[in-house]
N, C-alpha and C positions, 0 to 999 in steps of 0.2 A: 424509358427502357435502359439510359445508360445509366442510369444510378443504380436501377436494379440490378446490372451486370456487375456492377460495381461492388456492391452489398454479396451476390454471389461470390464472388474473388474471393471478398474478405474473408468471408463464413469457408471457405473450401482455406483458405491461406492457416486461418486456425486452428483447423484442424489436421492440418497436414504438420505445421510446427506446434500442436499441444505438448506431443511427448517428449521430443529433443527441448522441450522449454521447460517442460518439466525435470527433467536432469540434470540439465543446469542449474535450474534452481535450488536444487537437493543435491548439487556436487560440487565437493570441496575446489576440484583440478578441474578449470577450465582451461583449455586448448585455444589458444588466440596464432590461427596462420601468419604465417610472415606477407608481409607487404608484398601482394603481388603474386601470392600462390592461391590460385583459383581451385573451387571445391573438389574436384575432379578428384585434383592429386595432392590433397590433405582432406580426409576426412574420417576423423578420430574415431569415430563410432562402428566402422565397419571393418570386418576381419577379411583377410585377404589370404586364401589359400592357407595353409598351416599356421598361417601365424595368428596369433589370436591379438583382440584389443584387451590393453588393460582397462576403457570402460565398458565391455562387451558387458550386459547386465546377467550371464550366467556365469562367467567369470568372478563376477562380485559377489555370488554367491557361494562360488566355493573360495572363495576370500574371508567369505564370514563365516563359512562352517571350520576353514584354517585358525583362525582367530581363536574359535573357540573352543579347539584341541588346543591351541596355547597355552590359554588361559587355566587351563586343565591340566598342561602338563609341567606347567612353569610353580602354580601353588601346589603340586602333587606332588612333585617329586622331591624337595626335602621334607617332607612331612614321610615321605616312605623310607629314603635312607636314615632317619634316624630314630622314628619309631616301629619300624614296622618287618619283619624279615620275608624279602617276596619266596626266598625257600620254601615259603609255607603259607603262602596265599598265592598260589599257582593264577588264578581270576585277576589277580593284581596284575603278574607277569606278560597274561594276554591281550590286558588293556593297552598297556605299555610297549606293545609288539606291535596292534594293528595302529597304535597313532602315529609310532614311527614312521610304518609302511605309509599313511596317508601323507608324511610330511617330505619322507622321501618320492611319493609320487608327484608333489609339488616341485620339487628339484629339477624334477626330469619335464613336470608344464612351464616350466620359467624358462626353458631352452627357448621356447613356440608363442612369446609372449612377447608384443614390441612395446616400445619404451618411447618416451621423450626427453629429445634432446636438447639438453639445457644453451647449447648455443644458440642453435636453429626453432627452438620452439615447435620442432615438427616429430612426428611420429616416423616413428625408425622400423621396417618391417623388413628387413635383410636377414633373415637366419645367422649369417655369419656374422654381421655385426651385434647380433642378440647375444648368441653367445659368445664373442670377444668379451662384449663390456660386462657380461655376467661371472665369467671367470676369473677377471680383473679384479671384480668391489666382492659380491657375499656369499659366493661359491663356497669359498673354504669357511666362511664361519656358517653357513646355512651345516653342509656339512658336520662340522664338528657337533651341532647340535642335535644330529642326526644318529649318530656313531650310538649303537646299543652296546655301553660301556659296560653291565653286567652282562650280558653276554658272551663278549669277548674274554673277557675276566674264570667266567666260568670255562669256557672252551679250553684255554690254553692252562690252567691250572686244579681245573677239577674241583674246584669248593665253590662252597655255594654266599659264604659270609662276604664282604666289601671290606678290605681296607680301603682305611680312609681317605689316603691321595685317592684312589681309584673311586670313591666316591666323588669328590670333588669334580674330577673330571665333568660328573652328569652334570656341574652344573652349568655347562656350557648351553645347556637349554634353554637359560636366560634372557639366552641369545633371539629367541624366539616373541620377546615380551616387545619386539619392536613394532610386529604386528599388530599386538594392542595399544602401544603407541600410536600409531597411524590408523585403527578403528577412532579413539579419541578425538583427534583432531577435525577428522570429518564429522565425527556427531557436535564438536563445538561449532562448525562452520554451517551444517544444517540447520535450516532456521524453522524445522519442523519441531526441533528439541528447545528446550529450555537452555540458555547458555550454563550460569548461574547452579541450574541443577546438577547439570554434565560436569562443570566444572569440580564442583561440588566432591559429585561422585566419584571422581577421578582423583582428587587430593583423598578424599579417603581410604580409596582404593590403595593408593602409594602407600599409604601411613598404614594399614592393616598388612599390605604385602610385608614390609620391610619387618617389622614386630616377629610376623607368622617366620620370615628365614633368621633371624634373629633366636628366635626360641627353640627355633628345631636345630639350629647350629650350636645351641650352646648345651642341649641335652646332648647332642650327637659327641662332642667333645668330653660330658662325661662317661659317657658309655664307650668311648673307645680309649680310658687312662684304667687300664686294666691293675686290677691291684692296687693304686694309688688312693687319694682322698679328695674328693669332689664335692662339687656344691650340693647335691644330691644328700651325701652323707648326713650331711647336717641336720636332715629330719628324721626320723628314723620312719617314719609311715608310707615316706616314699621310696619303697625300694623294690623289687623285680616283681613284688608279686600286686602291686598295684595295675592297676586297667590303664590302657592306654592314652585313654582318654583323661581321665584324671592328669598322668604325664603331663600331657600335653596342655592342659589348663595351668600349672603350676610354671612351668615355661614361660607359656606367654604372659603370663603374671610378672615374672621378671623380669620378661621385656619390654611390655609396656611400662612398667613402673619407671625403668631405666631410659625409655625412652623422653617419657613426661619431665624427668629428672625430680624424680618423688623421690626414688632409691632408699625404702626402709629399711635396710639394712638386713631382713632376714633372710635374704640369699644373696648370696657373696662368692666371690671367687676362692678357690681353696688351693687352687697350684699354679705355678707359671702360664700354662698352656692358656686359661682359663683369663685369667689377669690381662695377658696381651692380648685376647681376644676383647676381653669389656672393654679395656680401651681404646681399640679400635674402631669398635661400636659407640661408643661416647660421642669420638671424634666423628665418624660420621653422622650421629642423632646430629649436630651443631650444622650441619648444612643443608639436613633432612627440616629442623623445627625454620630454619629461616628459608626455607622453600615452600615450605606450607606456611608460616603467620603470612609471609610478603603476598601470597597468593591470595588469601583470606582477607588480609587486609584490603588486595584492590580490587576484590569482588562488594567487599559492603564500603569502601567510599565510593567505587562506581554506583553502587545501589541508592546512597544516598546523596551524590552531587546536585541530580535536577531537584531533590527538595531542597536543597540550598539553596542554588539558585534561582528559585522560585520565592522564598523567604527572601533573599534581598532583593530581589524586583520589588516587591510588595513591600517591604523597608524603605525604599528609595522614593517609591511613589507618595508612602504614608508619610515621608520627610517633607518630602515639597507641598503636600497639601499643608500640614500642617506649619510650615515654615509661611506660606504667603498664604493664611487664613482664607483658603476658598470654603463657601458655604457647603452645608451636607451633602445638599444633592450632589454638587457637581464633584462630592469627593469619593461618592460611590462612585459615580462614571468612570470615574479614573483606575480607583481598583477594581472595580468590573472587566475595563478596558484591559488593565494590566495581566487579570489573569485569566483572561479569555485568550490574548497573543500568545500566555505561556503554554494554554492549552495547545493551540495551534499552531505552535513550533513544534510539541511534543508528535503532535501527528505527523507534522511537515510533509501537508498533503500535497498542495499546490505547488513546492518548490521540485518534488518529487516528480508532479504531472511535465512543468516545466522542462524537467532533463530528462523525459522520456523523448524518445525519435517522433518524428512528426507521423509516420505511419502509427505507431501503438500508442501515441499522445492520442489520436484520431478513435482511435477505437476506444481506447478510454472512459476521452469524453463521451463518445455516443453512448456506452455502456450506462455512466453515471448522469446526465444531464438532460441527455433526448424526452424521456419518458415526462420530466417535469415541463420542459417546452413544448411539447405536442400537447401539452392541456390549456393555454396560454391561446387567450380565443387571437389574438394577432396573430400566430403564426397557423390556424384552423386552413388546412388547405393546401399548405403550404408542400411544395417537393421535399423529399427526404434529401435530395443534393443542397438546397439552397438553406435547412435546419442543417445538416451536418459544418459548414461553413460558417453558421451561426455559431452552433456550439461550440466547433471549436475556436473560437475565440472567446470563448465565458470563462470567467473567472469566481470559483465558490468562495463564499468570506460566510464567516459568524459574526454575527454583530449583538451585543449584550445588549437587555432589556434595557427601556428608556433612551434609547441608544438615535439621535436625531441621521435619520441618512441624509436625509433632503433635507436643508433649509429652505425658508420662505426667500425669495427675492436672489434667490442663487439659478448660476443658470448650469445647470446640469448636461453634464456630458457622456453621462449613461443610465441605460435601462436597468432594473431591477426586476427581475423573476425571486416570488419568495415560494421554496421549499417546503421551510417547516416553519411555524411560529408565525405570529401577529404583527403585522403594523397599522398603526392610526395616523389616520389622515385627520389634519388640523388646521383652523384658522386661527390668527392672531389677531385681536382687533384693538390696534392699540398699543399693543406691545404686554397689553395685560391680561386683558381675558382672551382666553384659550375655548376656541370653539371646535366640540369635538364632529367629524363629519359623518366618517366613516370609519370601517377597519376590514382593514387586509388580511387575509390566509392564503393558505395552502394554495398555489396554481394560480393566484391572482397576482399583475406586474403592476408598476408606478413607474412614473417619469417617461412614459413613450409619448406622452402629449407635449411634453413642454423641449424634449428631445428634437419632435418631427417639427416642429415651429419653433424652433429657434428661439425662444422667448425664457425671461425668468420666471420661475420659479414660484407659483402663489400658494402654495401650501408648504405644511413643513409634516414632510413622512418622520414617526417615529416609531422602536417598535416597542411593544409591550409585555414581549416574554422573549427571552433565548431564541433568537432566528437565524434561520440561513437560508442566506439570498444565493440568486447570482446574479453576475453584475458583467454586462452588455456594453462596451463603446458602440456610443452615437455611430460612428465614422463606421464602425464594422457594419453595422447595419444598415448602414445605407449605401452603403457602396454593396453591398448583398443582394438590395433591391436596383440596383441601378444595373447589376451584372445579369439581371435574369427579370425581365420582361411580366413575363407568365405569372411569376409570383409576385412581384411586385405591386398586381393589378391586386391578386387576395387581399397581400396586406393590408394597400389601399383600404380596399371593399370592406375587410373587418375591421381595421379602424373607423371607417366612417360611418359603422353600422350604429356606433351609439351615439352619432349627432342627430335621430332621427327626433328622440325626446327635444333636442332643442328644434327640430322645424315647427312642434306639437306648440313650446313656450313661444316662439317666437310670434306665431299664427297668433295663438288665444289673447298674448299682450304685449304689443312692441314693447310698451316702456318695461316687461319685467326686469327685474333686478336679482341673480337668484341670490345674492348674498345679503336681503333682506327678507325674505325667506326662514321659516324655522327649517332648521338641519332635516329634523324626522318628516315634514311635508315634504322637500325634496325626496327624499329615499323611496319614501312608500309613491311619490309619482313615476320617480324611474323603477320602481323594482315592480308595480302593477303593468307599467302601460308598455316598457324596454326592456326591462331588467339589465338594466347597465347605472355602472358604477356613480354615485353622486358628485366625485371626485371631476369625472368627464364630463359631466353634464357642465359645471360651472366654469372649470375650463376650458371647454369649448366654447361659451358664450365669447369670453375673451379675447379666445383670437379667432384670425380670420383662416381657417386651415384647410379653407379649398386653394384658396391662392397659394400659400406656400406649400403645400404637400403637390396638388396636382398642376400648378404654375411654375414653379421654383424648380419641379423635379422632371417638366416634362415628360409625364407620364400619360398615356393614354388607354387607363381601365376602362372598357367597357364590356359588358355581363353575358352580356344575348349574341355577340359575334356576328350583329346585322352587319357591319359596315365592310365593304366590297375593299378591291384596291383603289378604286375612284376616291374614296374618301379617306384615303391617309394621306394625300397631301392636304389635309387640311390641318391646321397647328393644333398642336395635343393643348390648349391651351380652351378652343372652340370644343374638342372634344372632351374636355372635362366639364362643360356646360349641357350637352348631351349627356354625358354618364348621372352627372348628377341628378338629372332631369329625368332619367330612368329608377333612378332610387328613388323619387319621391321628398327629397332632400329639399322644403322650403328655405330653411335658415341660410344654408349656402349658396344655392341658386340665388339669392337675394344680394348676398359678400359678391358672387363672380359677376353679376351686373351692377356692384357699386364700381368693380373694379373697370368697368367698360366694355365686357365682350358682346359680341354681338347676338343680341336675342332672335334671329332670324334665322342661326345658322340648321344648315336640314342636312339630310344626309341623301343617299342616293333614290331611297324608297321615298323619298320626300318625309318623313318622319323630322317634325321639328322640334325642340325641345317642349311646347305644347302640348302636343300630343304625347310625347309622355310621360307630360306629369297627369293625364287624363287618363291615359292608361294604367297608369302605376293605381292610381286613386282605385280605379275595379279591384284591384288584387288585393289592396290592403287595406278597403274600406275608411278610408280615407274621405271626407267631404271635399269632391275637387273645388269645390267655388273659394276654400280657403288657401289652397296653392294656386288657384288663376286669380287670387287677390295679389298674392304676391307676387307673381310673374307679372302682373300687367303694370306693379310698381314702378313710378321713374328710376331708373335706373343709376341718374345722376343724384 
């Protein structure tokens, strides 16, 4: 019941923070309280009586319908003061009237809007101090960009044409391109978008803006040298009764050209006005072109550093093999090895899992690892408290084909759960011939036999295609089982559910030997008569692992819950002589009487280890006379 309370928390915890985690995650401006200011009284996301948040998420939306009246009006309007007369496109005038109106209604929302303050890192919701500090910084230039300078123009003087200081002025609407500044930075910081691309789009954006006020300034300057000689003049086809559009293509033709510093000469400055302008433009393309190459430039070496550094790993490795002549195989392994780690830096999964908080490490893991463990016939049974304490201590690795985990004669200090991919189980006989046993997949583990008995190593695990494991300390799992009783006993019980095959060997031939055995005779005996692994069959004969698992760990499985409190003073030592004795278990009932316990011991019901191996025999048709051969064995 308390794990399941426990599991409810989580499940109600996440979904109570999905959506503030989600914002975070999608926003540039995160809010970190000062030391010691409890949620109460800092919490960025909610508006408080008139004052609105700036990340309230309707706010952000009229941020981005702001934006893109900008965007609109910052590329529109010299393209209108120089080609186009609003006197006579009245539809242009009204565009131009209600965007205003919308940007002056933002003037008047920024009064009601709090801020953070770059001391205190906290959120500012004082009306008075909103507008002090607003009045102070962008007031007057939000303003100036604001000001319907043909309007005023016309009121006070009755025409409807622009001279051209009085054009200029509108270009204080520029003023407005900081907004699309600040849309940019949040779409490079969102990691919904493409960096790379944003970025991308963003230098082109610059370089097409600057061309576009570039060409419309430099027509506007000849259309206001009235009488004079212009660059215009020069062709004769461009002159007042050409299409606007046309204009306007011929323009930006010479300011891209000029920009590129191509400059074919066929349009040229033809008076003063005109001259000081291209030069100023010149001087500016010189900080425009090294704003965009230097950007360009650290977008494709960032693009191509990991394949460099990839190419000299694999350099380095192919140095030292060939420097100290290791044979072929072992110099695939190396560059297998090598670019598997590169891979797995590239992901930089596990270092990632590591610097997560131990509550959302936790959830994680359970997310990515539970599903492979609950298939894992040791942990069958098992509490979801005492798997979650498991998993979280797992650690995933890739291991490249051909790839030795386990050596033979090594004494291993963790478990392996495999994922995806193959491992062969093998014998050495000799150091020459390679005898193949078994192979490993999907939801099948290795090394928990040679783990729970202490003992090295008699096979050597390899694997045979691209795998991933995970990979278990001994010490975690036993101290797992050592913490929780209950499960402990599962474990046990499914561990020692596949030494039944050797009671079966043991019985039919003491002296067998199974590592004179063919490989496939083993298999097809444990896979008809157990269905359990060939790997365990031979290592169990090996060692003695009722003694060390249920002696060494002082544990007291037993199945059926006969035994009263009268019977647990008796040492888990006696009662793993009974437990066994309830499985059916000849092979080790035979180990825990070479080791001396007492074959008499009985429980309250008077039930003695006899009786049930007499009993067990009914249930699994078993010939009892070949377990009271072995029970009645000296024991010495």
């Amino acid at each position: 019941m308390g794990a399941e309370s426990d599991d409810h928390d989580e499940y109600q915890e996440e979904q109570y923070s999905s959506s503030s985690a989600k914002i975070y995650v999608h926003d540039s401006k995160i809010v970190l309280p000062p030391l010691g200011v409890s949620t109460q009284t800092h919490d960025p996301w909610r508006s408080r009586g008139r004052t609105i948040s700036p990340l309230n998420s309707k706010y952000r939306c009229w941020e981005a319908s702001m934006v893109m009246l900008a965007a609109y009006s910052v590329w529109f309007y010299p393209f209108e003061i120089a080609f186009l007369d609003t006197s006579h496109h009245g539809e242009l005038y009204l565009v131009d009237t209600i965007t205003d109106l919308f940007f002056i209604a933002d003037i008047a929302l920024t009064f009601f809007v709090a801020y953070i303050d770059s001391k205190t890192n906290m959120m500012v919701y004082d009306p008075r101090r909103i507008a002090k500090r607003y009045l102070s910084t962008w007031f007057l230039m939000d303003v100036a960009s604001t000001i319907p300078y043909h309007f005023l123009y016309h009121l006070f003087t009755g025409k409807q044409q622009f001279w051209l200081c009085y054009s200029l002025l509108g270009l204080f609407r520029f003023w407005r391109l900081v907004r699309v500044e600040h849309l940019f930075k949040r779409l490079e910081k969102n990691i919904k978008f493409n960096y790379f691309a944003v970025r991308c789009f963003r230098l082109s954006c610059v370089a097409l803006f600057s061309a576009h006020c570039a060409a419309c300034l430099f027509f506007l300057l000849a259309e206001e040298n009235h009488g004079g000689r212009t660059w215009i003049d020069d062709i004769a086809k461009y002159g007042d009764e050409t299409s606007i559009w046309l204009r306007y293509t011929v323009a930006v033709y010479w300011s891209v050209t000029t920009m590129t510093t191509v400059g074919y000469g066929d349009l040229r400055a033809e008076n003063t006005r005109e001259r000081i302008f291209i030069t100023g433009y010149m001087l500016f393309n010189l900080g425009l072109t090294a704003y965009l190459i230097g950007n360009m430039t650290d977008l494709v070496v960032e693009s191509a550093r990991r394949t460099m550094e990839y190419r000299k790993s694999i350099e380095v490795a192919s140095t030292f093999v060939n420097r100290n002549c290791l044979p072929r195989r072992l110099e695939e392994q190396v560059l297998a090895y090598m670019s598997l780690r590169f891979q797995a830096e590239r992901l930089n999964q596990q270092r990632l899992i590591e610097e997560l908080p131990k509550s959302i490490r936790r959830k994680v893991c359970r997310h990515l690892f539970l599903p492979s463990v609950q298939q894992v016939y040791l942990f069958k049974g098992v509490s979801l408290g005492t798997l979650m304490s498991l998993v979280s201590g797992m650690r995933a690795e890739y291991m490249p084909s051909r790839e030795e985990v386990i050596l033979r004669n090594e004494r291993p200090d963790e478990v392996y759960i495999i994922v995806s991919g193959e491992v062969e189980i093998s014998w050495l006989d000799g150091e020459l011939t390679r005898l193949s046993l078994e192979s490993l997949s999907s939801g099948d583990m290795f090394g928990e036999v040679d783990a729970l008995c202490g003992k090295p190593q008699r096979f050597t695990y390899r694997t045979k295609v691209l795998s991933q494991v995970l990979q278990l300390k001994t010490t975690t799992l036993l101290e797992a089982m050592r913490s929780n009783h209950d499960d402990s006993v599962v474990i046990v019980k499914n561990f020692l559910h596949v030494s039944i095959t050797l009671s079966l060997m043991t019985i039919t031939n003491n002296a067998f030997d199974p590592i004179r055995f063919s490989p496939v005779y083993l298999w097809l005996f444990s896979l008809f008569f157990f269905n359990c692994g060939i790997h365990h069959t031979i290592q169990l004969q090996h060692y003695k692992m009722s003694s060390k698992i249920l002696k060494n760990y002082g544990m007291v499985p037993f199945p059926d819950n006969e035994l009263d409190e009268e019977e647990t003073k008796i040492t888990a030592n006696s009662y793993s002589l009974l437990f066994l004795a309830s499985l059916g278990n000849a092979f080790f009932l035979e180990e825990l009487l070479k080791e001396g316990l007492d074959p008499n011991i009985g429980g309250s019901k008077g039930k003695t280890p006899l009786v049930y191996v007499i009993s067990i025999n009914n249930q699994h048709k078993i010939h009892y006379s070949m377990l009271v051969s072995v029970w009645y064995k000296d024991p010495v």
